[in-house]
C-alpha positions in Angstrom: 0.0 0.0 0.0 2.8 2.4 1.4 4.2 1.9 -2.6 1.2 2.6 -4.5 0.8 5.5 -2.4 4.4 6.6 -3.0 4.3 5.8 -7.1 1.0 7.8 -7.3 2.9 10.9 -5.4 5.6 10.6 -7.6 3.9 10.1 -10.7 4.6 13.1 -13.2 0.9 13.2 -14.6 -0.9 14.0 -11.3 1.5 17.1 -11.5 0.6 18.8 -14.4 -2.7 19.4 -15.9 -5.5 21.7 -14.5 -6.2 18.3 -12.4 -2.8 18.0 -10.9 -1.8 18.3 -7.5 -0.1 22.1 -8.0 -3.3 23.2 -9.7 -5.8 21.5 -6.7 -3.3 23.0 -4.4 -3.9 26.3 -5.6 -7.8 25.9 -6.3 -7.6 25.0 -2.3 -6.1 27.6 -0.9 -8.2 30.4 -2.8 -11.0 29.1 -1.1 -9.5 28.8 2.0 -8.3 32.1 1.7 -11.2 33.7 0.7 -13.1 32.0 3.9 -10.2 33.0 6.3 -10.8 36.8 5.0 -14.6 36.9 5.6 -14.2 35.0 9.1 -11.5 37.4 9.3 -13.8 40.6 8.7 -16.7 38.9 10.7 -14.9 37.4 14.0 -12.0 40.3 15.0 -14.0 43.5 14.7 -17.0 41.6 17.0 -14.5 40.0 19.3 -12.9 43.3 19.7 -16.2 45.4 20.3 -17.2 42.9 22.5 -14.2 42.6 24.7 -13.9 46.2 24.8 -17.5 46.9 26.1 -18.4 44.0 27.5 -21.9 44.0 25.9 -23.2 40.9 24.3 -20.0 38.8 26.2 -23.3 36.1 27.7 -23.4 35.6 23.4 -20.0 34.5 22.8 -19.9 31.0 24.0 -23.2 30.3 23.6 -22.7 30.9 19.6 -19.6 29.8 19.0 -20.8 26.3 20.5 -23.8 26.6 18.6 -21.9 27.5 15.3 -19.3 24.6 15.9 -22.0 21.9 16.2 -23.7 22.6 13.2 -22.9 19.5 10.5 -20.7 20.5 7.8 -21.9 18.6 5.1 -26.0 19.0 5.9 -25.4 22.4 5.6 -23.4 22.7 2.9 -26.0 20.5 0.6 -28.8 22.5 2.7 -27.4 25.7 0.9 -26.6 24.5 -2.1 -30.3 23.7 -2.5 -31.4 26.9 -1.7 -28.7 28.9 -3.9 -27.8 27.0 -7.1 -31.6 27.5 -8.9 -31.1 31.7 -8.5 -27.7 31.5 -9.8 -26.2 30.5 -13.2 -22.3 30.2 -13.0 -19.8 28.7 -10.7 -20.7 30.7 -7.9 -23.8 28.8 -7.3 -21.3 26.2 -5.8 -18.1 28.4 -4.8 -21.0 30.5 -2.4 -22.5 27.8 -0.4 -19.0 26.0 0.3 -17.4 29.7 1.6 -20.8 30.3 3.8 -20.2 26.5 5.1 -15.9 27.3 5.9 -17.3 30.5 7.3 -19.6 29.5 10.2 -16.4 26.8 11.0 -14.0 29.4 11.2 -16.0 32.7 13.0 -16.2 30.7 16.5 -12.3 30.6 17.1 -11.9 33.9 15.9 -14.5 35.3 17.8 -13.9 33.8 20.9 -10.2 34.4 21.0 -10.3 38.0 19.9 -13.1 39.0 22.6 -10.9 36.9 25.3 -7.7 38.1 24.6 -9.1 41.4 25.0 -11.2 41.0 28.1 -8.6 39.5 29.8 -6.1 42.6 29.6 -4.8 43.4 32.9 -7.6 46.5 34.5 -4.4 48.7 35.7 -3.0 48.8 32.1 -6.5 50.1 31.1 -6.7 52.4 33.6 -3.3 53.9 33.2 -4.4 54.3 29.7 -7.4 56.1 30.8 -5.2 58.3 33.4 -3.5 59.8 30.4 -6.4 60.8 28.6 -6.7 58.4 26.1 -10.0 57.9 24.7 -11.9 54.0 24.1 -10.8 54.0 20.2 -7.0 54.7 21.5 -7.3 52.3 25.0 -8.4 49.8 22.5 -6.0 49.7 19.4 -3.1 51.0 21.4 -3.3 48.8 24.7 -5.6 46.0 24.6 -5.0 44.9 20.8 -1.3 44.8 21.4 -1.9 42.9 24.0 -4.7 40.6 22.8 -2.8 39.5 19.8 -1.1 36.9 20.8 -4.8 34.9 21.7 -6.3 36.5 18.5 -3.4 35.2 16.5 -3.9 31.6 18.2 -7.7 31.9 16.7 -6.7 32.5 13.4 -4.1 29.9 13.2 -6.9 27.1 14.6 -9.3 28.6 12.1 -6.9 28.4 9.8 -6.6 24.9 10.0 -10.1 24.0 10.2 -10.6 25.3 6.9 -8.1 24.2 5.3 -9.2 20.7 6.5 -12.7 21.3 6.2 -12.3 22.5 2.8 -12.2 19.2 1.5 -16.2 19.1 1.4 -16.2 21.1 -1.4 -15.2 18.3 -3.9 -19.0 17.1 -2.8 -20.2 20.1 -4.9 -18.1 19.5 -7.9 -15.6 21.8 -6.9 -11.4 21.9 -7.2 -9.3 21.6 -4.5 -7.6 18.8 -2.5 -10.4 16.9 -2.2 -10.8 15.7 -5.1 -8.5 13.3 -5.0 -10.5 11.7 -2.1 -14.1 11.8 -3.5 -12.3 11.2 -7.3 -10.3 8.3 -5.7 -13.6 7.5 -3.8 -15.2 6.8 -7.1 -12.5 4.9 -8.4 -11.8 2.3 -5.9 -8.2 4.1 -5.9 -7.0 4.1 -2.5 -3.6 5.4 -3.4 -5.3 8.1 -5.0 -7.2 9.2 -1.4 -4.5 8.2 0.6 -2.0 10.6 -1.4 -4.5 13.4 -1.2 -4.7 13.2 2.8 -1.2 13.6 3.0 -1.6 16.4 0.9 -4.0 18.1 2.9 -2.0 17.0 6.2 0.9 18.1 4.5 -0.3 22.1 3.2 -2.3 22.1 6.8 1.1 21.9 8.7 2.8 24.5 5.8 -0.2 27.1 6.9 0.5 26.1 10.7 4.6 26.4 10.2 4.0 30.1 8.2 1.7 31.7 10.9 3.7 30.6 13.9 6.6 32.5 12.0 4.1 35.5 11.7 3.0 35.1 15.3 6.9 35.4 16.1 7.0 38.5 14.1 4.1 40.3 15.3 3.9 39.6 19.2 6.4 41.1 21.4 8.8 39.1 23.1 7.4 40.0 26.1 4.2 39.1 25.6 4.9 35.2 24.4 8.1 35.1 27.6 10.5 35.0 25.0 13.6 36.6 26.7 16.1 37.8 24.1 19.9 37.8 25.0 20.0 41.6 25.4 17.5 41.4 28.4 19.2 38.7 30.1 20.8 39.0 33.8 24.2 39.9 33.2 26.2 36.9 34.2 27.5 36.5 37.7 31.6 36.4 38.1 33.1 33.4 39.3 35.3 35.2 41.8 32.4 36.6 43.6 30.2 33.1 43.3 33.6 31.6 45.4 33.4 34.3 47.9 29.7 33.8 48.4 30.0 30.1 49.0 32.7 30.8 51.6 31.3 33.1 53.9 
């Protein structure tokens, strides 16, 4: 099994072609993308105005639970029944599967954002507010800072839900990574679905690898307890560590 797998990876022809595994690839993460951008637009401002203002905060949990026990497929063929007979082209597909990958990834999102801010420390608020600073500036300039890296931990888990989630599409007649497993599905070609879960493992842990690096790049040292060498203790001489020990 482990060859078949390995000869259908390595096989030139599912590499080229608007069927090939570069071209699914892509086809997957537009979608994905796309999904990420409008949980993106949906989840953080909410989160934020939420955390900030503590209205609504009783909401949070109850519809992020609520929108994470919904069943992926049922809706997905739930709204392609309602949308494909009032529209003609591609979308009619491409629509339903982004408002399925949405409702997935708006709970993490949502629920990280509005904790991360919420749980910024009171004093750092007030000290904020002692200098005159109004909500707009206590918010962008002292609890998103300090938010991000929770709100970056919700993307990243979105991320990867819809990436792995994605796969529904193919159901639909749509590109992506799935393909391979509802193609090999079909087919009775188990190398064929095998090859295209690694592939989806495989770009999942690529997406996971990239944001970590952003998350390293974005959050301050000091708010992951990342020291750097600069802000370490200065190092303690020997000479003085002997005298210690002695008296």
């Amino acid at each position: 099994m482990s060859t078949s797998i390995t000869g259908w990876l390595t096989n030139p022809v599912n590499w080229s072609g608007p069927d090939g595994i570069p071209a699914q690839t892509l086809a997957h993460l537009e979608l994905s993308g796309m999904a990420l951008a409008i949980a993106l637009v949906i989840g953080v401002p909410v989160g934020l105005l939420i955390g900030h203002t503590g209205r609504g905060a009783f909401l949070v949990g109850g519809l992020a639970n609520a929108l994470r026990a919904l069943p992926t497929l049922g809706v997905l063929m739930i709204a392609v029944l309602l949308i494909t007979p009032h529209i003609a082209s591609d979308l009619a597909f491409t629509i339903p599967s982004l408002i399925v990958l949405v409702l997935l990834a708006v709970p993490p999102i949502l629920t990280n954002t509005y904790a991360g801010v919420f749980a910024v420390d009171a004093a750092a608020v007030d000290a904020a507010r002692g200098m005159g600073w109004r909500g707009r500036d206590i918010l962008l300039r002292v609890q998103l800072p300090c938010a991000l890296p929770l709100i970056l931990s919700g993307i990243r888990a979105a991320a990867l839900q819809i990436i792995a989630t994605a796969t529904v599409a193919a159901y639909v007649s749509l590109g992506g990574l799935g393909r391979f497993l509802i193609d090999g599905l079909a087919q009775s070609d188990y190398a064929q679905m095998a090859g295209g879960a690694i592939l989806v493992a495989a770009l999942a842990l690529a997406v996971e690898l990239l944001l970590l690096g952003l998350a390293r790049l974005l959050v301050s040292p000091g708010l992951t307890r990342r020291v750097s060498r600069r802000t370490s203790p200065p190092a303690v001489p020997a000479s003085a560590t002997a005298t210690a020990t002695a008296q």
